[in-house]
N, C-alpha and C positions, 0 to 999 in steps of 0.2 A: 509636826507630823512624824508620827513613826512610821521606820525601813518597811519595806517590804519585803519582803526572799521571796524568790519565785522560785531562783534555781543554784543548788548548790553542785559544787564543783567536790566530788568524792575524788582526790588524788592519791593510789595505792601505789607501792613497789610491788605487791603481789607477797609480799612477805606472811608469816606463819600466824601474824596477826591482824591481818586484813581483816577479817570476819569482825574483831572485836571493834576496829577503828570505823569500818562500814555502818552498823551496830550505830554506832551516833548520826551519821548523814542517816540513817531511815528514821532515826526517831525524831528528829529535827523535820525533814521530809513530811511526816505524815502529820507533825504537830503545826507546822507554817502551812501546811497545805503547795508544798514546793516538789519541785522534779527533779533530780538527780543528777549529774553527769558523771560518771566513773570516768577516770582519766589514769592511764596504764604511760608512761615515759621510759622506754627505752632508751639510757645514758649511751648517747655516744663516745667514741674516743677521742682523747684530745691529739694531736697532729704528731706529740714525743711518742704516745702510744703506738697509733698507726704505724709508723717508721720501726719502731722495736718490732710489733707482728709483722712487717712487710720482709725484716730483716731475716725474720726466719721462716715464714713461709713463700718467699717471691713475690716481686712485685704484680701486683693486680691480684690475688688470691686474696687478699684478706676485702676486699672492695665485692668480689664473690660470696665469700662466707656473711658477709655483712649482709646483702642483697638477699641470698637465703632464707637467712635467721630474721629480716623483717619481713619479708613473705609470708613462713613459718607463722610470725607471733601476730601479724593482720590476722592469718586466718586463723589460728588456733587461741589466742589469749582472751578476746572476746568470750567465746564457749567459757572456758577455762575459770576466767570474770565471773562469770554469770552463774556457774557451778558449783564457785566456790563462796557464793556472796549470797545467792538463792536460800540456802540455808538460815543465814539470819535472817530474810525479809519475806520468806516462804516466797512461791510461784505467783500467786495472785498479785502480792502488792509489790513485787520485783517490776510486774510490767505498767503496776500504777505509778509506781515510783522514782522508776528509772529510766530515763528518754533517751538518753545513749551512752554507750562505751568506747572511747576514744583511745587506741595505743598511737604512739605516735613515737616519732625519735629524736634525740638531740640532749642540752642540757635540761636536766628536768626542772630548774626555777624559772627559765625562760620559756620553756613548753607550758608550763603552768600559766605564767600571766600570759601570754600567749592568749590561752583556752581561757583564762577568766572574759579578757575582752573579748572575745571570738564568740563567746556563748552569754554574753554579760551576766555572768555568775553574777550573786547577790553575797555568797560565805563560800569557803572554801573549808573542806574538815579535810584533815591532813593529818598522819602517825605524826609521832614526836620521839623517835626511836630510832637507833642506829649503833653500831657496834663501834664505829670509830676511835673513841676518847670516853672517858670521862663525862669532860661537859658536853659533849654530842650525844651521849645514852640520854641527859634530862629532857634535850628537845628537839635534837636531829641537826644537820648541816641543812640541809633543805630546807625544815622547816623555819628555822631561826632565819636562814637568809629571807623566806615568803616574808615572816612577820613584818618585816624592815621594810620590805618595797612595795608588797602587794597592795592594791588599791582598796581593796573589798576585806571586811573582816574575814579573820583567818582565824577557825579553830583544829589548836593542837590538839589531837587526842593522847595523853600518858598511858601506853599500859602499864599496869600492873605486875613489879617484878614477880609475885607466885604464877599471873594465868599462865596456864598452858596453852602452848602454839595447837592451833586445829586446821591444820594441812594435811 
């Protein structure tokens, strides 16, 4: 018996080529007859972090500016999402195709399978890009780590070193 997809898991950073990565979850989307989920991760700090910003702006202040900045991206990143992704999927098949947009915070591979079982995604389309290294530009830290653990197939999307970023 062949898979079903019902529902894929769209995971962006929001970066300059989201449009293009998104661009594959609709075409996938409308070819499986499957539903969307945008998922937005807010990387937390890790605990050496915390301690260096606490060191310089006072203790409790950076637990504030955190608290803000995820109020801020709840309410503003969704719109923001959807503004910026609307474009490739036009208005109509944006609301056929996309059942929700989820920001959330923490490590992003963990947030991710997280949301694969939470929503029982079927595939995950994920960039493959990253500025880091070398071999992090071929497929990302993120991704490379999803490949390895994630339960559900996982497609990388490559951009293309010519596209131009459309932010």
């Amino acid at each position: 018996m062949l898979p079903k997809i019902r529902t894929i898991l769209y995971c962006t950073s929001l970066g300059p080529h989201a449009p293009y990565v998104f661009g594959y979850a609709c075409s996938l989307a409308r070819s499986l007859d499957a539903r969307i989920v945008a998922l937005h991760v807010i990387e937390s700090l890790s605990r050496k972090q915390k301690a260096l910003v606490d060191g310089y702006t006072g203790p409790g202040r950076l637990q504030e500016l955190i608290e803000k900045a995820h109020q801020q991206a709840t309410e503003q990143l969704p719109r923001h999402l959807k503004e910026t992704l609307v474009a490739v999927s036009g208005e109509e098949d944006w609301d056929r195709l996309v059942s929700d947009v989820i920001i959330d915070e923490g490590r992003s591979e963990r947030m991710i399978l997280r949301h694969v079982e939470a929503r029982k995604a079927d595939l995950v389309v994920i960039g493959a890009h990253t500025e880091a290294s070398i071999i992090d530009r071929l497929i990302g830290t993120t991704a490379r780590s999803l490949v390895k653990s994630c339960p559900v197939p996982v497609l990388t999307v490559q951009v293309p070193s010519g596209l131009k970023a459309t932010t």
